[in-house]
N, C-alpha and C positions, 0 to 999 in steps of 0.2 A: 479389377478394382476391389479394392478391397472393403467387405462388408461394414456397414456402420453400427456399433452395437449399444446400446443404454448407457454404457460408462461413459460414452464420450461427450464431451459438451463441449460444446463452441462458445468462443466469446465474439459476439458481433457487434458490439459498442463497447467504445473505451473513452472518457472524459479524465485528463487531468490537468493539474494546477499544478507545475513544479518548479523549483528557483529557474531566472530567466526564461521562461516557457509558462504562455496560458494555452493551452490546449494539446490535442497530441502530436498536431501536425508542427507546431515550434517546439513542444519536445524531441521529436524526430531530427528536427534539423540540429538542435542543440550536440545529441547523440552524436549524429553523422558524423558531424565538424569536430568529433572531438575536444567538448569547450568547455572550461575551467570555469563554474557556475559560481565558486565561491568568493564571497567577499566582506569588506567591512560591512558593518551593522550603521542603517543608514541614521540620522541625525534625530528623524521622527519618531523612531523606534526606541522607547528609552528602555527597553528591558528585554534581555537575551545574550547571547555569547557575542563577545565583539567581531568574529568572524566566521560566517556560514551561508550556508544555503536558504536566505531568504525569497519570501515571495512577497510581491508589492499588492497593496490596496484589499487590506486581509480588513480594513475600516470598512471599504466600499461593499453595500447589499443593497438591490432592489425591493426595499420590503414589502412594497406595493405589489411586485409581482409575484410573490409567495402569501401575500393574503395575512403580513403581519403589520402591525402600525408602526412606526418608527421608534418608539420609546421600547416596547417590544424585542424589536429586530436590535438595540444599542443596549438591552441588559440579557440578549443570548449571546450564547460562548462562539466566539466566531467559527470556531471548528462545525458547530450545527449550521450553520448558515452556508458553510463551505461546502459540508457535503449537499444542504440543499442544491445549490447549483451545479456540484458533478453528477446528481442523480438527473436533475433536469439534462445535461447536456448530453451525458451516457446514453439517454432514452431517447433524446435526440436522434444522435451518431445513427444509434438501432433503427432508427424508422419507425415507433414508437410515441405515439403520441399518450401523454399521459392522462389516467381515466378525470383528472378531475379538472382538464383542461377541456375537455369535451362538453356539449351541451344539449341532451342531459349530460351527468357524467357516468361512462363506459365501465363497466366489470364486468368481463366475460373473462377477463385473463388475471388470474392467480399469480403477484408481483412478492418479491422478498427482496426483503433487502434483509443482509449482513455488512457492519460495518467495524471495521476493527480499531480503536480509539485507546489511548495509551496515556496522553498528558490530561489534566484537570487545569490549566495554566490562568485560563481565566479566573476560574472559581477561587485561584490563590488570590487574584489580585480584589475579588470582590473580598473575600473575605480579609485580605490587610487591611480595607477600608472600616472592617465593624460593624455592628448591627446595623447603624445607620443606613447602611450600604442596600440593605434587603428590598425585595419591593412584591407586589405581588406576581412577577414574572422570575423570580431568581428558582423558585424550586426548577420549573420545566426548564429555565434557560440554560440553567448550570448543571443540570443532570446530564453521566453521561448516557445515560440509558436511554434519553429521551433525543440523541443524536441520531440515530434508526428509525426511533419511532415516531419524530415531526415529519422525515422524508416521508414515510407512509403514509401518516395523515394529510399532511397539506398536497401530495399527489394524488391522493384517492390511492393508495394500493392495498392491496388484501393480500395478506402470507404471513407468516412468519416477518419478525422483523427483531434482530436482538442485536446489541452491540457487543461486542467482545475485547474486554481488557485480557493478554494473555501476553503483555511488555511486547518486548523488538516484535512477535511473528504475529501481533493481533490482526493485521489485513489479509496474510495467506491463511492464520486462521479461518477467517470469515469465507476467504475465496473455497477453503476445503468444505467448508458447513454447507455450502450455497450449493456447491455443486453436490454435495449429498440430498441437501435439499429436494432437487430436481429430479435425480435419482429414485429418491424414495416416491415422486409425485404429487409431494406438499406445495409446489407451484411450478408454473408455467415455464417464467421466467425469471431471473435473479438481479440482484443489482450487488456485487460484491467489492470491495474496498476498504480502505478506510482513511483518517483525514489527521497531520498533525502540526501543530504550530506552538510554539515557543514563546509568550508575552508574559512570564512572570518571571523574574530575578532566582525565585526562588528554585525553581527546577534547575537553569542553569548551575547554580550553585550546588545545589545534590550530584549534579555529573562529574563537577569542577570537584569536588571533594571526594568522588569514587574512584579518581584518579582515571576517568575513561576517555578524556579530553588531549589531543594531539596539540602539543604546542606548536606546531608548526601550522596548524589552521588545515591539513590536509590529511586524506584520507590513504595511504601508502600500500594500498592491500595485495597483501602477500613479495613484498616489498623488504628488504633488512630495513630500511628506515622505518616500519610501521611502528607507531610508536602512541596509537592512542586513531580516535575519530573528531571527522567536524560537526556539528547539528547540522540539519536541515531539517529543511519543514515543508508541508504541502500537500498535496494528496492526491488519488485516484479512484476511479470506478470502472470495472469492466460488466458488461452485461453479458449475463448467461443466460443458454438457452441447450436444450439437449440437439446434438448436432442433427439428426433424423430431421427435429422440427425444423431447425434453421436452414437446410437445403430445401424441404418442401417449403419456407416462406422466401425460397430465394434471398437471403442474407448475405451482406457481406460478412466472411470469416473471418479473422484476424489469424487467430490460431483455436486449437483444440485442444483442450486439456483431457488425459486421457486417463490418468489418475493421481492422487497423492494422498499423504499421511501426516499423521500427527503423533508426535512422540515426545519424552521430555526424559530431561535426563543431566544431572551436573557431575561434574567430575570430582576430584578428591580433592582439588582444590580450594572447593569451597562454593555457596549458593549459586555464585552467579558464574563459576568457573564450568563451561560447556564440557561434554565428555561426547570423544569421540566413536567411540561405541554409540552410545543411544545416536547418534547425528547419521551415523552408518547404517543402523536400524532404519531409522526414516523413510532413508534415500532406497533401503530396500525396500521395503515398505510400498512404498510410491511406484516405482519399479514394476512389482509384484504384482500392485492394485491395474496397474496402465496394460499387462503384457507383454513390457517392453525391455530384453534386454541393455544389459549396460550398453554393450557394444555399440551398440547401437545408438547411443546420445552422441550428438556433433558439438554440444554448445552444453555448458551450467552459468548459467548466472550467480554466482557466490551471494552469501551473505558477505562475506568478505567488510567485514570493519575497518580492517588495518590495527589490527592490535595483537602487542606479544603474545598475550596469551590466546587469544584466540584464531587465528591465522592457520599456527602451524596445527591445532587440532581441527580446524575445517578440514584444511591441508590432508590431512591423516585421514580422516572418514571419505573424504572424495576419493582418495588414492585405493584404500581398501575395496569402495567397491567398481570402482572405472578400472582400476590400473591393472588390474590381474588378469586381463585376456583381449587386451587392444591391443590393433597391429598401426591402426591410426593415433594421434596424439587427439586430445580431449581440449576444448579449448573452452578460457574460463575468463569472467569479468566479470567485473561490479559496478553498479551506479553510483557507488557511495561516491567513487572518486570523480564523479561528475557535479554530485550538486550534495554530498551529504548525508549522513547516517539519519534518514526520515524518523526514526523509532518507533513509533506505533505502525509508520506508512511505509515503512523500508521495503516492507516485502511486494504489497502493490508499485512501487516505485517501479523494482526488480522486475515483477509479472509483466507491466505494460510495456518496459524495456524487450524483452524479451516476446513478446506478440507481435511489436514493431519491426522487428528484425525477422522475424518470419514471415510475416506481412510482404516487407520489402526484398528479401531473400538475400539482407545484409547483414553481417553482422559488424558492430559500432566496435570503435576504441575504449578500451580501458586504460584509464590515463596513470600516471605519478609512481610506473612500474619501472626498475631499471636493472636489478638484480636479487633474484628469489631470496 
């Protein structure tokens, strides 16, 4: 058997909210079946892309059971309210009771939360309204800083607790911090994720203008028809714990993450045009950090957009560092073509996808693929 060493951390709660799927076990089945999550934008809904990866009743919060009044909980940005209940449900999954549910309430264990958060959607829409609009709950409700840091307060947790804007990779952001986090021994245990949703006009129009939008409503990845991305929205939370602990607490493991990195890097195309070198780096990187030959990977979950330009330079960094000494082929998919380009949550999207499949010692369909 092989030794267990500090780097390694286990994720033994996973909570998410994604198009057609409230939790993970109907995310699982969604996976499985291989099921086209995308669709019209529904009648209630008067602002967003007319077709995506929506989640229903993003209205509904029990604000009673987070200890907010109800005028409260209808002038925060739903995205706080969302990750409230994956940090509740995550902690849940874990076996985990949370310290401020207990009575007295419990700190012995040292909680963080990292949470990765990308859109501001609501705050556009208080702010089309106009000063009028303000109240004394708009600074905390609308901040996104204060998406991290109400989970912590209204559960009782003590750690670290930061949100990270860092665009498309803010959730593996967060998952990278978290698990350093726990490394270094700034806490116990982590709550890593992050949450995004779509309700103002005006974002969809900044995509719609950046030209990054697939008019066909699908996500075609690595595909000759790829020719742009869908939204989707919604979010997840895995809970970390250093693996060592989590066999001595008897935990269920989902999977182990064994290392990763963080890099950045645009190509010559301009700001937002990825380069395939830095992306190569990375995946070294990560590689390097884990002790884990390439050879050795059976499965990548892509970021995989479906877009011209960025496709065939994923394409390109993957191949650089899998392709030069495999006797096996490397097998690759993406969620986007399930339920949608998450954007701030893509990459938790991606993570839970891929824990799920370890878990179950499956790996799912990747759909709207038919010639490279």
């Amino acid at each position: 058997m092989t030794a267990v060493t500090h780097r390694q951390i286990a994720i033994v709660g996973i909570a998410s909210r994604m198009p057609n799927s409230s939790g993970a076990e109907e995310f699982w089945r969604l996976l499985q079946a291989g099921v086209d999550a995308i669709r019209d934008r529904d009648t209630d809904r008067p602002f967003g892309p007319d077709r995506g990866g929506f989640v229903s009743g993003i209205d509904e919060f029990d604000a009673d059971f987070f200890r907010m009044s109800p005028r409260e909980a209808a002038e925060t940005d739903p995205q706080q309210r969302l990750a409230l209940e994956l940090a509740w449900q995550g902690l849940e999954d874990a076996g985990i009771v949370a310290p401020q549910a207990t009575c007295p309430p419990a700190s012995p264990t040292t909680v963080a939360v990292f949470l990765g958060v990308m859109a501001a959607d609501y705050a556009d829409l208080v702010a089309m309204g106009g000063a009028r609009g303000i109240t004394r709950h708009t600074l905390t409700g609308l901040a996104r800083s204060m998406i991290a840091n109400r989970v912590s307060h209204l559960l009782g947790l003590h750690g670290p607790s930061i949100t990270i804007d860092t665009g498309q990779s803010s959730s593996l952001v967060a998952v990278h911090l978290a698990c350093e986090s726990l490394r270094r021994g700034e806490a116990d245990i982590a709550l890593a994720g992050g949450v995004h949703l779509h309700v103002s006009p005006l974002s969809t129009a900044a995509v719609e203008a950046a030209g990054a939008l697939s008019p066909d409503g699908r996500c075609f990845v690595f595909d000759e028809r790829a020719n742009g991305y869908v939204r989707g929205e919604g979010g997840g939370v895995v809970v970390l714990k250093p693996l060592a602990r989590a066999i001595e607490d008897g935990d269920h493991v989902y999977a182990v993450i064994e290392g990763s990195a963080v890099a950045t890097g645009s190509g010559d195309g301009g700001l937002t045009v990825p380069s395939a070198t830095a992306q190569a780096r990375a995946i070294g990187d990560a590689l390097g950090n884990a002790g884990i030959a390439p050879a050795q990977v059976q499965y990548l979950e892509l970021h995989g957009t479906g877009t011209r330009v960025g496709d065939p330079i994923e394409a390109a960094a993957v191949g650089s560092v899998y392709g030069a000494s495999r006797e096996t082929p490397l097998a690759v998919g993406s969620v986007k073509t399930n339920i949608g380009h998450l954007e701030g949550a893509a990459g938790i999207a991606g993570l839970i996808k891929t824990a799920l499949c370890i878990d179950n010692r499956e790996l799912v369909p990747s759909l709207n693929f038919v010639r490279p």
